[in-house]
C-alpha positions as CSV (number, residue, x, y, z in Angstrom):
1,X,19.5,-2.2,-18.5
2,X,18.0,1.2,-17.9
3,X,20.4,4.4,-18.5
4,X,17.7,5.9,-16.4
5,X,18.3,3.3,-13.2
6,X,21.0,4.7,-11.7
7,X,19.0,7.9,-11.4
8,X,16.7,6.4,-8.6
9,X,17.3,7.7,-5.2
10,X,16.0,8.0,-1.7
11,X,12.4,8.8,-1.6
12,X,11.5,11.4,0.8
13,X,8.1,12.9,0.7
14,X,6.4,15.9,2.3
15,X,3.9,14.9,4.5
16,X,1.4,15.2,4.9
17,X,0.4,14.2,1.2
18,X,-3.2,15.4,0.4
19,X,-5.9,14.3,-1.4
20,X,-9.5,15.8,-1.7
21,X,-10.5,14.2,1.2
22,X,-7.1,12.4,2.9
23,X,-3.9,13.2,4.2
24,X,-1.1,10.1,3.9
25,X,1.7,10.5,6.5
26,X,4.5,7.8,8.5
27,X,3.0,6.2,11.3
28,X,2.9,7.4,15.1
29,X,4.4,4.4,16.6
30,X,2.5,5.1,19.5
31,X,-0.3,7.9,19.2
32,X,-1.3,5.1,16.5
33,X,-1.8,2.2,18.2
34,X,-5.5,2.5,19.5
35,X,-6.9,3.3,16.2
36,X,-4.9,1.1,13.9
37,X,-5.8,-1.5,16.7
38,X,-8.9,-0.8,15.9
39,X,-9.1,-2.7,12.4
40,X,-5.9,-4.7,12.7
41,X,-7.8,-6.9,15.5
42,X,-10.4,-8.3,13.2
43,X,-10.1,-11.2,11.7
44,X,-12.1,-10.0,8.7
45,X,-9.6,-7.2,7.9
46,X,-6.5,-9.7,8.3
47,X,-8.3,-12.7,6.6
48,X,-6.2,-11.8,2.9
49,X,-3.3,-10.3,4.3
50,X,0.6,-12.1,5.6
51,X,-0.2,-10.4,9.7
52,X,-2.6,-12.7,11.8
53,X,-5.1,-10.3,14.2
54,X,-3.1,-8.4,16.9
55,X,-3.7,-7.7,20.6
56,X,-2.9,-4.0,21.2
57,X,0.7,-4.8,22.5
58,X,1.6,-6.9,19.7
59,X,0.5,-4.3,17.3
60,X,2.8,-1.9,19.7
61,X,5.8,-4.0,19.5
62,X,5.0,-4.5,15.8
63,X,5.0,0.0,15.5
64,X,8.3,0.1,17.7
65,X,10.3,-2.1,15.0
66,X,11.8,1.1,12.6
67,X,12.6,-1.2,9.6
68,X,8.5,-1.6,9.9
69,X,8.3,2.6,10.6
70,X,9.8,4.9,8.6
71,X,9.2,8.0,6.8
72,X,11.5,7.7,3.5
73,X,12.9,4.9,1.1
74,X,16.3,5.2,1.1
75,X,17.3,1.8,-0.5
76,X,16.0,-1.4,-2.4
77,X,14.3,-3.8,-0.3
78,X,13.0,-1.1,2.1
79,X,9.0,-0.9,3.3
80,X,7.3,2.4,3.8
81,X,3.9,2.3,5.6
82,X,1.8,5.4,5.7
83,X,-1.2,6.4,8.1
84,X,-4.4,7.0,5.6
85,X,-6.3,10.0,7.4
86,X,-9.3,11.6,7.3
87,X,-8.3,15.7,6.9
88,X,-11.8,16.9,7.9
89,X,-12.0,15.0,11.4
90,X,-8.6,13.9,12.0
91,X,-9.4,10.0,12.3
92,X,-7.6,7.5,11.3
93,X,-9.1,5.1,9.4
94,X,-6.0,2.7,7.1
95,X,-2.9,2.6,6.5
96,X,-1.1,1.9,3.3
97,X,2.2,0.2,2.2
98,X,5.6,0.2,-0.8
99,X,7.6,-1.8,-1.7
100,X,10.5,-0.8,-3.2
101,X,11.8,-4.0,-4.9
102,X,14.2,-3.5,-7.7
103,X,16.9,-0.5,-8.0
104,X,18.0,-1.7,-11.4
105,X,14.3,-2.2,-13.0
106,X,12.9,0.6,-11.1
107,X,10.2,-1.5,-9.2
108,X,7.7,-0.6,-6.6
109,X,4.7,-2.8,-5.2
110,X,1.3,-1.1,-3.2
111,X,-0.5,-2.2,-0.8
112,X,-3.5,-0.9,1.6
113,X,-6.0,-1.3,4.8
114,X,-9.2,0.5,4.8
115,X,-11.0,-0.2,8.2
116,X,-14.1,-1.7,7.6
117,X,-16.2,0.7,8.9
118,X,-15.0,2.9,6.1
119,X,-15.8,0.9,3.0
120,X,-17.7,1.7,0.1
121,X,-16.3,5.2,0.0
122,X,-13.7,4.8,-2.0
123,X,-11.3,6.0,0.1
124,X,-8.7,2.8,-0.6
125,X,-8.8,4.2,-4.3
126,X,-8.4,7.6,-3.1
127,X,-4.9,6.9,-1.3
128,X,-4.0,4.1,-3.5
129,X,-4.1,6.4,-6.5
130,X,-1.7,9.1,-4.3
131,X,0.9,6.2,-3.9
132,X,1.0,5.6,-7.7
133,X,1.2,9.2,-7.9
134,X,4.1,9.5,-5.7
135,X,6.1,6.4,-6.7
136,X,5.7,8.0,-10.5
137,X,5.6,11.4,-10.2
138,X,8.2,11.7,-7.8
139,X,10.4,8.6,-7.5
140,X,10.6,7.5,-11.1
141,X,9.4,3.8,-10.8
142,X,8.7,2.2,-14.3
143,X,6.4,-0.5,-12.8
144,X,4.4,-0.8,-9.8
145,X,2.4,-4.4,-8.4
146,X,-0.1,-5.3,-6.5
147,X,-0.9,-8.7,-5.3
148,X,-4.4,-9.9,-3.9
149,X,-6.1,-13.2,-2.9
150,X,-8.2,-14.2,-6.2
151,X,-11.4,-14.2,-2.8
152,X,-11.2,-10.2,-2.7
153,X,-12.8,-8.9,-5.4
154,X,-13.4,-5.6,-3.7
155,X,-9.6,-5.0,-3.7
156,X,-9.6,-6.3,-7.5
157,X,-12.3,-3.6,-8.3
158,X,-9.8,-1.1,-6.1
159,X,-7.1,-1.8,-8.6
160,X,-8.6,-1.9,-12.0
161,X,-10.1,1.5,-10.6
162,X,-6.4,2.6,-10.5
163,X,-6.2,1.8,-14.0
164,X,-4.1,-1.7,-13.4
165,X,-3.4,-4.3,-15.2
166,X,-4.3,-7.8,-14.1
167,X,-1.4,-10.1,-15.4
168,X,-1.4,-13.0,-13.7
169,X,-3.5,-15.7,-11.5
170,X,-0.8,-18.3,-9.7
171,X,-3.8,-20.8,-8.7
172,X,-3.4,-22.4,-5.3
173,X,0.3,-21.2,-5.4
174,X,0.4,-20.6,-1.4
175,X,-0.8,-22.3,1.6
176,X,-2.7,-19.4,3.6
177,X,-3.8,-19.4,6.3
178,X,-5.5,-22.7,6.6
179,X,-6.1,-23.3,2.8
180,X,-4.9,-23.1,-0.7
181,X,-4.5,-19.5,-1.8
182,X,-5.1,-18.1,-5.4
183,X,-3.1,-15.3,-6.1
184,X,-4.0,-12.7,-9.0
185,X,-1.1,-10.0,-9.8
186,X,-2.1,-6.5,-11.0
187,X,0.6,-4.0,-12.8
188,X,0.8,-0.4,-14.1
189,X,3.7,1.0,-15.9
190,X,5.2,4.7,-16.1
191,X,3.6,5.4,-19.5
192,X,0.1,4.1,-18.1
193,X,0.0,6.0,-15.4
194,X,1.0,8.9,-17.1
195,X,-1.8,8.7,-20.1
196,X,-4.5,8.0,-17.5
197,X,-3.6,11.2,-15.3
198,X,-3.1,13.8,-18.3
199,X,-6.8,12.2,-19.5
């Protein structure tokens, strides 16, 4: 469709990627654990996201799987996650996702964690707005998604901080977790992102 599609290629960053107050980089699979244990055990952090809360050796086994721990995209259908940092103490405090979903129409989803006791800082816009960065900047997506549970409104306000779109709401399209989930669907293409960072 795209004369510009068969351009797409492995994406390999350089980590660590910086922000003003983060670095982004793969996953420790095991000098992680304790600290991404830390969040990923509370049922308040998984209650909108696909993984149920983890023991600390289920989140190990989880780590030790590489198509779950990489540190490059080097085909369609492949998952990145990235350890969200804080550069001035070293702590680690989310972690973040892609998606890399279509080769042909050069489509990437986002996602992110932000342990609780490091909300209302911004710092989920922060590295959120890095990925979008790096998937545009640097890989040449011409769309990137999110998709949240229409119950989180603080990871709606997240996204239309980014500058995204909201474009769809698939009511009660998913049996969750114990009860009907509403899904809303955010978006940002190419030519967004690119009049939002030059303003």
């Amino acid at each position: 469709m795209t004369s510009s599609s068969s351009a797409l290629g492995p994406l390999r960053p350089t980590y660590p990627i910086r922000t003003e107050r983060l670095l982004l980089r793969p996953i420790d699979p095991v000098g992680d654990v304790d600290a991404m244990h830390a969040y990923r055990s509370r049922e308040d952090v998984c209650r909108y996201i696909p993984p149920e809360p983890m023991n600390r050796e289920q989140l190990a086994e989880r780590l030790a799987n590489p198509d779950l721990v990489r540190s490059e995209l080097e085909r369609e259908g492949q998952v990145l996650a990235l350890a969200v940092v804080l550069e001035e103490t070293g702590e680690l405090i989310g972690d973040l996702v892609i998606f890399w979903r279509s080769t042909e129409h050069r489509g990437g989803e986002i996602g992110y964690i932000i342990n609780p006791d490091h909300h209302g800082r911004g710092y989920a816009t922060e590295a959120a707005r890095a990925l979008l960065a790096l998937l545009f900047d640097e890989f040449g997506l011409h769309r990137v998604t999110a998709r949240i549970d229409a119950e989180n409104p603080a990871s709606a306000a997240v996204l239309t901080k980014l500058g995204m779109r909201r474009e769809a709401v698939l009511v009660e399209n998913e049996w969750f977790k114990g009860r009907w989930s509403t899904e809303i669907d955010f978006a940002i293409l190419e030519r967004e992102w690119r009049a939002l960072r030059d303003h």
